[in-house]
N, C-alpha and C positions, 0 to 999 in steps of 0.2 A: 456713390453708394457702396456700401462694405457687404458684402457676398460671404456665406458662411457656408459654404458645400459641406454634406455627409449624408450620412440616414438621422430621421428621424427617433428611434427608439437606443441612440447608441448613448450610455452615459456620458463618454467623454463628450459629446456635442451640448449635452445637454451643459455641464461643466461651463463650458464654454460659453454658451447661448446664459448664461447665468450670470456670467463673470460679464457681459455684454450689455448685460439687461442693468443690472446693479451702477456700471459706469454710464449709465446713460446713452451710447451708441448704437446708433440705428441703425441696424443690418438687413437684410433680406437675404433666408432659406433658402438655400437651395437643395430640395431633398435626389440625390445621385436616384433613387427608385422608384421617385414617380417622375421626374424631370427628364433624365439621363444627362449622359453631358456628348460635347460636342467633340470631333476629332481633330479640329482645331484648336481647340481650346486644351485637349487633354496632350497634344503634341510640344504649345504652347509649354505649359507646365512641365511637361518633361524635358526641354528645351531649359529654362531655367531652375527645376530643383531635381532633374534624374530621375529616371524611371523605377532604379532601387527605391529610393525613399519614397515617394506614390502609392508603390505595391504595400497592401499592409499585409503581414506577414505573418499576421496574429488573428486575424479574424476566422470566422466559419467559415466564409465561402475560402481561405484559402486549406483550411484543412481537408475540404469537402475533395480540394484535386488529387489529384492518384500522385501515390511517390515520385513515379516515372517521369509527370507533370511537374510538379514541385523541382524535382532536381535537375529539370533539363529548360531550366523557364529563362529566356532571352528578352533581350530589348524588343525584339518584334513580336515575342509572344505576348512576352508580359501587357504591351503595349493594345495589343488586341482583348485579350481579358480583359482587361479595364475599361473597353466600350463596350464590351459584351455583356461584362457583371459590373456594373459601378460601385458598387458596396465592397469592392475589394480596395477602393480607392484609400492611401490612409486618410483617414478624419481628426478632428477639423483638418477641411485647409478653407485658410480665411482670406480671399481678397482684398485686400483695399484699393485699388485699381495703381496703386504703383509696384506693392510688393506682395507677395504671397508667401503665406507662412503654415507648415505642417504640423498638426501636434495641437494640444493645448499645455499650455505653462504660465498661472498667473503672472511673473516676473515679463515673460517674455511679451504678454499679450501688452502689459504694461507698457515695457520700450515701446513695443509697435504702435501704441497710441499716443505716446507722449509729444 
């Protein structure tokens, strides 16, 4: 089964969950803010796509950190904010249980199904 992690009210998810629904592929939500995720699992993922690309860098909760925060953020910090706040996680990332992929991009979501 294809796993669709992020928040619930975020457009790009919905984008996504749209372009999902329309192709006819059956996914299962995982909302990061009512679920959480696991430290396994988010070690996982960092393990294969980086903790950079993970971290979204563009959302509220990362504006809401202090400069000092923002500018001094490592692999172990970063790595702990993100089971602390999920919602910082970037959105979509989409599991298909072989490969995970960040972002949404019609084309790309495309390859990933084809």
């Amino acid at each position: 089964m294809i796993t669709i992690y992020g928040i619930k009210n975020c457009d790009t998810m919905k984008k996504a969950m749209r372009w999902l629904d329309e192709q006819g592929i059956d996914y299962r939500f995982h909302d990061y803010r009512k679920d959480g995720i696991d430290a396994g699992q988010l070690r996982g993922w960092e393990r294969e796509l980086g903790w950079e690309a993970l971290l979204n860098r563009r959302g509220q909760l990362w504006r809401k950190l202090s400069q000092a925060d923002r500018d001094n953020i490592d692999q172990a910090t970063a790595m702990q904010l993100m089971l602390d706040n999920p919602g910082i996680i970037k959105r979509p990332l989409i599991d298909t249980g072989t490969q995970r992929k960040l972002g949404f991009d019609p084309a790309d979501y495309a390859a990933l199904f084809d």
